[in-house]
Backbone as CSV, one residue per row, in Angstrom:
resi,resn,N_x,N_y,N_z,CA_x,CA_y,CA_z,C_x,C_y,C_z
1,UNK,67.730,78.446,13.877,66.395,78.038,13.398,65.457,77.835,14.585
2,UNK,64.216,78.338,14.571,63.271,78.031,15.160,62.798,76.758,16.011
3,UNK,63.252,76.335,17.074,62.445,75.010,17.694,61.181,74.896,17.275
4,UNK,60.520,73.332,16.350,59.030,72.871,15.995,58.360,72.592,17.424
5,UNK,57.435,72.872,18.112,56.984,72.222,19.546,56.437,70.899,19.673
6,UNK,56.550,70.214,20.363,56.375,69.199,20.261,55.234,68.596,19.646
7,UNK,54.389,69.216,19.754,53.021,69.003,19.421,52.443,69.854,18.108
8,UNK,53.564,70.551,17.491,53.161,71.032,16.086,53.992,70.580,15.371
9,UNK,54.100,70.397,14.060,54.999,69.364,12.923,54.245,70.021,11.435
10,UNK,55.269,70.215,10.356,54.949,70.699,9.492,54.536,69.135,8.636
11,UNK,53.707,68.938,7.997,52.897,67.901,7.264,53.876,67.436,6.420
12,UNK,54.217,66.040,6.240,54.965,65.474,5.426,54.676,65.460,3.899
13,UNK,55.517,65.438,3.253,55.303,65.171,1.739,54.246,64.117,1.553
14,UNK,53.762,64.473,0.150,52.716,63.488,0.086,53.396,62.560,-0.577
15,UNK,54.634,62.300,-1.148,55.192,61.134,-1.376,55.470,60.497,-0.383
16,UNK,55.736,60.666,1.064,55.745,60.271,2.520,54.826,59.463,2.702
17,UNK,55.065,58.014,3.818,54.108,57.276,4.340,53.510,57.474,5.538
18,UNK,52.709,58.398,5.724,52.380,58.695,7.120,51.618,57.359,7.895
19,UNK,52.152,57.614,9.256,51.472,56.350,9.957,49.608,56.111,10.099
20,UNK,49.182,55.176,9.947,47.374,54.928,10.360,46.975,56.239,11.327
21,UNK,46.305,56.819,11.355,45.708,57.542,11.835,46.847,58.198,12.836
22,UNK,47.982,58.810,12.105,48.519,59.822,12.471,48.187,61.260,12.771
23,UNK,47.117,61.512,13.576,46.603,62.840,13.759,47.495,64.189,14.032
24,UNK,47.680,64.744,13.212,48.439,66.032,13.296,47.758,67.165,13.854
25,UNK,48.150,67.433,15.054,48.074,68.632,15.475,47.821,69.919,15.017
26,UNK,48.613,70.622,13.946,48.581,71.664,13.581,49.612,71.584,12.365
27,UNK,49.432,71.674,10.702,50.859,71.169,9.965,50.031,71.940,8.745
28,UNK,51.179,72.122,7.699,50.974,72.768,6.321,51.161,72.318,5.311
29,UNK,50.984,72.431,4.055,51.566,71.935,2.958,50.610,72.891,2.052
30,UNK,51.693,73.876,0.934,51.766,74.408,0.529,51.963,73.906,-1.058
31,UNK,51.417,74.303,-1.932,51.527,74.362,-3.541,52.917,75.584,-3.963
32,UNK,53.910,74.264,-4.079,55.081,74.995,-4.207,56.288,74.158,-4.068
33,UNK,57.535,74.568,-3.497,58.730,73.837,-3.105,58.770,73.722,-1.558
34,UNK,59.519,72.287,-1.772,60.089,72.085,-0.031,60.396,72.843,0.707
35,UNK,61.150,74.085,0.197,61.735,74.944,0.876,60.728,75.702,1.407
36,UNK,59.650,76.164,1.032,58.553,76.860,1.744,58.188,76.689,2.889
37,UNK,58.710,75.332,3.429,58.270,74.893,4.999,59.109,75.879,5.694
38,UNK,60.303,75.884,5.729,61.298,76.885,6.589,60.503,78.083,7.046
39,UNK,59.822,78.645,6.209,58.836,80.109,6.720,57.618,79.688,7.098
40,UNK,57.525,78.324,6.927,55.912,78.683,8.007,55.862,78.287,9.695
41,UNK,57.065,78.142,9.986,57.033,77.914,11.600,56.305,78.620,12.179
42,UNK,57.142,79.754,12.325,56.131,80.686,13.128,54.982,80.896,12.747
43,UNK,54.544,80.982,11.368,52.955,80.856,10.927,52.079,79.709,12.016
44,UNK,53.048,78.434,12.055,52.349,77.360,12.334,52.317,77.604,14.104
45,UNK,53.025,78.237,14.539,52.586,78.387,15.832,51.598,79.282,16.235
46,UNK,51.460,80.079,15.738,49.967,80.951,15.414,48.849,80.205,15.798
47,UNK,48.590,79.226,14.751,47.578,78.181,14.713,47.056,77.450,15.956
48,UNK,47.918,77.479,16.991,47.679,76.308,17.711,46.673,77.133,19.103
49,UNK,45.844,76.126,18.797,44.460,76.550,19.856,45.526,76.096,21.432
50,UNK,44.959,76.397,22.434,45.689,76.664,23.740,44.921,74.936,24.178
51,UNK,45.827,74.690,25.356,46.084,73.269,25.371,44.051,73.106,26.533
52,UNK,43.972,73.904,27.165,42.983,73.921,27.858,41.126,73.365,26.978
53,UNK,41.763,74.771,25.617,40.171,74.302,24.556,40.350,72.716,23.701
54,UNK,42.031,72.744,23.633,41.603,70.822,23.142,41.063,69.858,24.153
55,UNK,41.309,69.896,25.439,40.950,69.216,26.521,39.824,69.726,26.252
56,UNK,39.252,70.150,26.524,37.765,70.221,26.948,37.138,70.543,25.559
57,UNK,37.645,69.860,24.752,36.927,69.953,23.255,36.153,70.591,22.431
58,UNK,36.509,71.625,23.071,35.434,72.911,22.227,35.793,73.779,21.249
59,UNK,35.214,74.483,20.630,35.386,74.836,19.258,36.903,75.959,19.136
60,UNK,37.425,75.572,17.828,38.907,76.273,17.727,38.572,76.970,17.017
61,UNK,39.191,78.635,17.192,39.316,79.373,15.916,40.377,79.140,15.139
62,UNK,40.146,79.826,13.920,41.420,79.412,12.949,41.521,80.864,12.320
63,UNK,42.981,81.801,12.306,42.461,82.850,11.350,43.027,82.828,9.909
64,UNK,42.047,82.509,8.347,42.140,82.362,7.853,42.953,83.475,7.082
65,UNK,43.504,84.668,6.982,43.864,85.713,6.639,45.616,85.066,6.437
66,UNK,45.735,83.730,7.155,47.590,83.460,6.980,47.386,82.315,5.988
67,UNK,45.976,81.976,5.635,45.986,80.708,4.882,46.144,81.575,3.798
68,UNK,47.491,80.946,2.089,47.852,81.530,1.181,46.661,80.750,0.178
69,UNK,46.024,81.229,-0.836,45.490,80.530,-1.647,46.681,79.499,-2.339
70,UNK,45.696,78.170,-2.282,46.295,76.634,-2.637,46.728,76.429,-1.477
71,UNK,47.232,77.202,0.203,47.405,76.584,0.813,46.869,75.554,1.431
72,UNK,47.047,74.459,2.327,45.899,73.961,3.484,46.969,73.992,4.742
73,UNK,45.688,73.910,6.148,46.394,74.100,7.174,45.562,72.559,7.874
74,UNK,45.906,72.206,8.743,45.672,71.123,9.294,45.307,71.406,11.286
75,UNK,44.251,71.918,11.896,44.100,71.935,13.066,43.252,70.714,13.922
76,UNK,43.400,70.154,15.229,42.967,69.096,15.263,41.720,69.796,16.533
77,UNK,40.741,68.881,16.206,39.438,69.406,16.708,38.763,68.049,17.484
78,UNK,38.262,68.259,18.290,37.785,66.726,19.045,38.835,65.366,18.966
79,UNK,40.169,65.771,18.702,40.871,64.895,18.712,41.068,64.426,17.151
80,UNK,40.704,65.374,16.229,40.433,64.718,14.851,41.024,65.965,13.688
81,UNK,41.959,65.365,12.808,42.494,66.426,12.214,41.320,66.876,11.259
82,UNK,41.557,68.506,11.294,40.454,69.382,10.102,41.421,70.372,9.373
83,UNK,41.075,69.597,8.056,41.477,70.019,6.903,41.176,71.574,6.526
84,UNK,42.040,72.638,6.395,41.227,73.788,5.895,42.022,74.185,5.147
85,UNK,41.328,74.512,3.783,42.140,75.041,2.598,41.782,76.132,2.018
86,UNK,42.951,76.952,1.165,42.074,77.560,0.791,42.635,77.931,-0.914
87,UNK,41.112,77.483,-1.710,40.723,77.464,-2.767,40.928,78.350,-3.785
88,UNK,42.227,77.973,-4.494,42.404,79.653,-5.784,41.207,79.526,-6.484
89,UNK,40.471,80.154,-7.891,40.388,80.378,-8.711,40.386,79.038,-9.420
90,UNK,41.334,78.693,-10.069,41.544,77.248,-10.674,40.933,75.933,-10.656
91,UNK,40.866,75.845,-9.067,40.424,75.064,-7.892,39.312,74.902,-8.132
92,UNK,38.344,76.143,-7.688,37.378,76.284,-7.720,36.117,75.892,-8.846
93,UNK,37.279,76.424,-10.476,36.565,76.140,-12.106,36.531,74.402,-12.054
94,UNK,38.185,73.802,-11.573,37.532,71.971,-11.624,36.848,71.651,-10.745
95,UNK,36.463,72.119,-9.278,34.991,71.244,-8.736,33.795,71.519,-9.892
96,UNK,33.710,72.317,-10.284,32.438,72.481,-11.236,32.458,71.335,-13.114
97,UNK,33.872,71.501,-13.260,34.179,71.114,-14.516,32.976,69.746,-14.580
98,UNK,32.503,68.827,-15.571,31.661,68.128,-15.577,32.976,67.170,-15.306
99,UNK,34.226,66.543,-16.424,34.762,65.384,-15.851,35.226,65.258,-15.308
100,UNK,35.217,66.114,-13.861,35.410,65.694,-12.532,34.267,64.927,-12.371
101,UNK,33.394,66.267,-12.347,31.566,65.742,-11.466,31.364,64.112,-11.726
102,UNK,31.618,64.112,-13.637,31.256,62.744,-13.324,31.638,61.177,-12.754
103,UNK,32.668,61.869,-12.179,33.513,60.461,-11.591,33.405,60.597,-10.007
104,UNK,32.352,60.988,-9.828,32.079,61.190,-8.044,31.295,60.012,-8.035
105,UNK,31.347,59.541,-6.476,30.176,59.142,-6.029,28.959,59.683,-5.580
106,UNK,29.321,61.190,-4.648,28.143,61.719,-4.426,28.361,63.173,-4.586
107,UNK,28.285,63.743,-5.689,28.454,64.730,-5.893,27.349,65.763,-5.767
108,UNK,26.809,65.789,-5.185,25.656,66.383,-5.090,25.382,66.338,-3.423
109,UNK,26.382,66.003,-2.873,26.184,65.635,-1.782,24.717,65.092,-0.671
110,UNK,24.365,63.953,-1.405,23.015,63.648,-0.928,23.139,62.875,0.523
111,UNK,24.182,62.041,0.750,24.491,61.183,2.013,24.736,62.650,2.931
112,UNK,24.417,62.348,4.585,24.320,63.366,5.179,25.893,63.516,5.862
113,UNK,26.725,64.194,5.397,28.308,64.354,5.491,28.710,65.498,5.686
114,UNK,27.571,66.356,6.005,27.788,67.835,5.881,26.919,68.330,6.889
115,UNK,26.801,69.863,7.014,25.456,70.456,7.861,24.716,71.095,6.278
116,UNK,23.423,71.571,6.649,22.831,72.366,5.195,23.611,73.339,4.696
117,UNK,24.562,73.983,5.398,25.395,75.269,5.044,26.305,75.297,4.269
118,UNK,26.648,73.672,4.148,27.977,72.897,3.379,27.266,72.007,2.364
119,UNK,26.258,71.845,1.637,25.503,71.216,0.619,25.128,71.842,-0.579
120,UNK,26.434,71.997,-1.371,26.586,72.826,-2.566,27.574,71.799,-2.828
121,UNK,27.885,72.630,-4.063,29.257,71.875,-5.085,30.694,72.241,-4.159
122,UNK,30.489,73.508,-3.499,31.559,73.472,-3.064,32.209,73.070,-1.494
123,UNK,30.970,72.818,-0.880,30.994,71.602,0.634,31.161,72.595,1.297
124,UNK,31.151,74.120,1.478,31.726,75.162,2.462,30.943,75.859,2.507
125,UNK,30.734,76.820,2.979,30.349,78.267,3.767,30.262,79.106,2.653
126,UNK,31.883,79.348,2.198,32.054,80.406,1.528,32.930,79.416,0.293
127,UNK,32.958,79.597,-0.612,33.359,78.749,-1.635,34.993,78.747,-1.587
128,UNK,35.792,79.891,-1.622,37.027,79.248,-1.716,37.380,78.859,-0.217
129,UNK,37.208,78.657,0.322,37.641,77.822,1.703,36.637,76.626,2.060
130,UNK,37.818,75.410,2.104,37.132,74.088,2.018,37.586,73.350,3.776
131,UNK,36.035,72.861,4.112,36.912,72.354,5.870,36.532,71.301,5.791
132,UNK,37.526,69.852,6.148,36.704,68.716,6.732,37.691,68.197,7.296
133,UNK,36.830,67.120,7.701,37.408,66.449,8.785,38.473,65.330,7.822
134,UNK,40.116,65.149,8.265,40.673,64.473,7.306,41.179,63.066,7.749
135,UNK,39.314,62.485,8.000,39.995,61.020,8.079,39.408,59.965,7.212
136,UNK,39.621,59.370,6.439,39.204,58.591,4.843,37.677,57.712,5.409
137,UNK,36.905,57.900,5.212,35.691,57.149,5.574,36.105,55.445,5.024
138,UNK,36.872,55.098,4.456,36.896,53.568,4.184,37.411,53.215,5.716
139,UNK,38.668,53.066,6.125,38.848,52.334,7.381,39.801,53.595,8.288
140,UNK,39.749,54.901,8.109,40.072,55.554,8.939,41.770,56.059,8.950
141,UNK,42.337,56.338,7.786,43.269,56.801,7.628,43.566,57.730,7.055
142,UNK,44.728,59.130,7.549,44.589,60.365,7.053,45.012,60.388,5.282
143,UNK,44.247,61.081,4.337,44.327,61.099,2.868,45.408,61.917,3.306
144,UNK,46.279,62.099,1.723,47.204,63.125,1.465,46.775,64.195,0.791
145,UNK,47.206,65.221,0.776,47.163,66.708,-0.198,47.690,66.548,-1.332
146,UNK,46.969,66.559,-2.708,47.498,66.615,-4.002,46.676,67.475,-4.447
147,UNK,47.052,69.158,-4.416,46.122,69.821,-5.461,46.004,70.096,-6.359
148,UNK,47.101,69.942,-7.094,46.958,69.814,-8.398,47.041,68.849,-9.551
149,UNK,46.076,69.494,-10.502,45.670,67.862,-11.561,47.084,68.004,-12.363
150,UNK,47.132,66.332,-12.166,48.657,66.043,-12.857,48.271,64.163,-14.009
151,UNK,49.434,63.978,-14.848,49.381,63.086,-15.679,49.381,62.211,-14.799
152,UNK,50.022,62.114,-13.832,50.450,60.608,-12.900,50.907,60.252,-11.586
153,UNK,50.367,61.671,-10.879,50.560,62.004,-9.584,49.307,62.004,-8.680
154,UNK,48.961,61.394,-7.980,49.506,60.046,-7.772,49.375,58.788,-8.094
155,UNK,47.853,59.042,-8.821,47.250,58.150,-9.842,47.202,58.867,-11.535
156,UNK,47.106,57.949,-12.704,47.229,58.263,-13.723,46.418,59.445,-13.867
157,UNK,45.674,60.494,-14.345,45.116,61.285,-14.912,44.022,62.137,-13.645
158,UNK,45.584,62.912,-12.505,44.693,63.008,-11.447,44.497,64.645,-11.555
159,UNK,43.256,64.814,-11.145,42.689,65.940,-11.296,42.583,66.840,-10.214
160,UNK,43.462,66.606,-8.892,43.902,67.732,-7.578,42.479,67.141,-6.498
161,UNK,43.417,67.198,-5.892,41.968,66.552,-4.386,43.405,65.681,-3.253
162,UNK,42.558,64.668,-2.637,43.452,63.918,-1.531,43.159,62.938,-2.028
163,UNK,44.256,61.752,-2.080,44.402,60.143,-1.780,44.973,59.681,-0.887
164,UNK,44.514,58.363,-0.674,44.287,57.470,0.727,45.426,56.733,0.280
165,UNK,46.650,56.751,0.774,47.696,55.939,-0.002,47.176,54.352,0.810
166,UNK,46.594,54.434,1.799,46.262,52.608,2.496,45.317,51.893,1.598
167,UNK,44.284,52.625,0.930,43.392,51.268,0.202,43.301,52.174,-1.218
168,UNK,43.524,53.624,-1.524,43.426,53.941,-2.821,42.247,55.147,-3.130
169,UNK,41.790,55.227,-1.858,40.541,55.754,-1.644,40.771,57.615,-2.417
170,UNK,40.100,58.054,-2.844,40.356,59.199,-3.925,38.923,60.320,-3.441
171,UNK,39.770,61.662,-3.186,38.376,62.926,-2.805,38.614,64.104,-3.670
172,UNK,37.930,64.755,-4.014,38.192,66.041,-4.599,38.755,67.363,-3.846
173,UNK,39.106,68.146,-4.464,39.159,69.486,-3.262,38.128,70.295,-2.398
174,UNK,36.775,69.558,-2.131,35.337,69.576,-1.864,35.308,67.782,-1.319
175,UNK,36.255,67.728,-1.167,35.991,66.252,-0.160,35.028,65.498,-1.066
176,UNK,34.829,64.960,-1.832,33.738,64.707,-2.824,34.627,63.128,-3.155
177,UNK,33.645,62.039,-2.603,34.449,60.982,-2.848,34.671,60.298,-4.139
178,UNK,35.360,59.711,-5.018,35.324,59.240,-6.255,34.473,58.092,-6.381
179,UNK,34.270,57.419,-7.436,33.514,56.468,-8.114,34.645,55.179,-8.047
180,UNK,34.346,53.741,-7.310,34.808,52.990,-7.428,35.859,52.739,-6.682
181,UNK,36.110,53.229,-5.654,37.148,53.225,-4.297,36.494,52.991,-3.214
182,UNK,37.631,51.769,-2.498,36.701,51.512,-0.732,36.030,52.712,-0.578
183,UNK,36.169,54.071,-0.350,35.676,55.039,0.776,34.104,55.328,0.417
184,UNK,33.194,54.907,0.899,31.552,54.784,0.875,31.092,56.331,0.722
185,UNK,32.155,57.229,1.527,31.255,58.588,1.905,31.681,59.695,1.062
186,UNK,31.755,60.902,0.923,32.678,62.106,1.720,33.086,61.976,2.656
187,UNK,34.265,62.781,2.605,34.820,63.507,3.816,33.577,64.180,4.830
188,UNK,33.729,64.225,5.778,32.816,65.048,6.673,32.569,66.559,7.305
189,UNK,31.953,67.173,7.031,32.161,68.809,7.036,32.080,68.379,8.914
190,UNK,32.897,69.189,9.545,32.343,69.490,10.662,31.463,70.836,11.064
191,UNK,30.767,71.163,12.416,29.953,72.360,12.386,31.190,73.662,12.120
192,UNK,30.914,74.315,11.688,31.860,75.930,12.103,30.924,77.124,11.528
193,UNK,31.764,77.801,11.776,30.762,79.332,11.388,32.392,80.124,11.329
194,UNK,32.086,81.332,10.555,32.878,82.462,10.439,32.800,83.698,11.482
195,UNK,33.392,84.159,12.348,33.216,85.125,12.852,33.024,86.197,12.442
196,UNK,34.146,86.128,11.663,34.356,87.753,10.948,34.895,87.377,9.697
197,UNK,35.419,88.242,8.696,35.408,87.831,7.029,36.646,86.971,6.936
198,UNK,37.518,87.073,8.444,38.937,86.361,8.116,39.271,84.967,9.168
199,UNK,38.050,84.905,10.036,38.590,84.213,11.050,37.237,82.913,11.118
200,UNK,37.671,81.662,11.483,36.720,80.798,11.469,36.699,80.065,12.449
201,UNK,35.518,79.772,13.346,35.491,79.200,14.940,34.982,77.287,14.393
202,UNK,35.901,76.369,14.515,35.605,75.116,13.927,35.089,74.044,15.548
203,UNK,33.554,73.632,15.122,33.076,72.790,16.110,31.700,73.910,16.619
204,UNK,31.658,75.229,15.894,30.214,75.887,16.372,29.219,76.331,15.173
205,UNK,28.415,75.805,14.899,27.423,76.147,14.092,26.916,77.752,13.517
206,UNK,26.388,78.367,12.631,25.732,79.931,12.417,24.725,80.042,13.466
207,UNK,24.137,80.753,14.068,23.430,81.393,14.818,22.002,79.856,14.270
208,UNK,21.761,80.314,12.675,20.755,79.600,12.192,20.555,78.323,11.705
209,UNK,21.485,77.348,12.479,21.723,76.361,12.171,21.476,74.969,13.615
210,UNK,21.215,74.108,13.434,21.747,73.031,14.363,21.953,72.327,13.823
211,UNK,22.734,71.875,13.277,23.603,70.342,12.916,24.101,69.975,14.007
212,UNK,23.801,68.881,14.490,24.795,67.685,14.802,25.608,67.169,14.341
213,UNK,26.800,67.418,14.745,28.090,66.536,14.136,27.626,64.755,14.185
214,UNK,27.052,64.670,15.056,26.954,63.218,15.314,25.839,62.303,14.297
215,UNK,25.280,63.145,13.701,24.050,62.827,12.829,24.677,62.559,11.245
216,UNK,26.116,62.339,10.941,26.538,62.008,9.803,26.717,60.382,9.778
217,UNK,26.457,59.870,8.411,26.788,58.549,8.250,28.012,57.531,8.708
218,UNK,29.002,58.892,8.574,30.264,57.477,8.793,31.487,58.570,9.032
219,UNK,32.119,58.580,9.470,33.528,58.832,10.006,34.666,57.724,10.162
């Protein structure tokens, strides 16, 4: 079997207690069985930006062409894990469904948590691929991956997104925070742009854009 490197780790179950702001490097979790981790090693070493562009904190590509729909991949960017998923079909019909919408807090994304490029229903670029930054705006701990809506996983009548197993805090698959949980915000889009139809540079803006990362409410 494949040696994991020290610094890449496949993402724990979301029944798992991951530690406070356990920032993962580079990790997966897949819509499927346990066993699926065994084949993404080498996928997951793919991923990993070279040790020089995390030091000096500048923007990572990611090539989206290995992300499986329902997958997410996890790359860490300014020191901060970014969520990137990518969005079947399914996915896509419940961000829109109304009883999701109506149990958001800001569904419409009016608090500034995004750049203009990411201020739609679906928080992205391109709709089935969703990026943010995955650290819970209540007190700073990584949510888990639950994408699909289930009777009682992990809360009663859950409809696929991330929960904050530390205070309860609840997002959609559009980072879209729920109604009535510590977490004040969204999730936070960081800047990126697409290079090409398969590959995505995370931490650099479109040609026609300036967002400031730093100009969002809360992280």
């Amino acid at each position: 079997m494949t040696d994991i490197p020290s610094d890449v780790r496949v993402q724990e179950s979301p029944h798992g207690r991951p530690t406070r702001r356990d920032f993962l490097y580079v990790a997966t979790a897949a819509v499927g069985t346990v066993g699926v981790a065994a084949t993404l090693v080498p996928l997951i070493s793919q991923f990993a930006p070279d040790q020089a562009t995390l030091a000096a904190g500048g923007p990572v590509d990611l090539d989206l062409s290995k992300v499986q729909p329902g997958q997410q991949v996890i790359v860490r960017w300014r020191g901060r894990p970014v969520f990137v998923i990518n969005r079947p079909a399914a996915a896509l019909k419940m961000l829109q469904d109304p009883k999701l919408v109506q149990r958001l807090s800001d569904a419409q994304s009016e608090n500034v948590q995004q750049p203009d490029y990411a201020k739609n229903w679906h928080r992205s670029a391109k709709p089935e691929y969703g990026v943010f930054v995955g650290i819970c705006t209540h007190l700073g701990c990584i949510p888990l991956y639950y994408p699909s809506p289930s009777a009682s996983d992990p809360v009663s009548d859950w409809l696929g997104g991330y929960f904050c197993p530390c205070h309860g805090s609840k997002y959609d698959l559009a980072g879209r925070v729920f109604r009535g949980v510590p977490a004040p915000y969204n999730l936070p889009v960081p800047p990126y742009r697409f290079v090409s139809d398969s590959m995505i540079r995370i931490g650099e803006n479109p040609p026609d854009s300036q967002f400031d990362f730093g100009s969002i409410q809360q992280i």
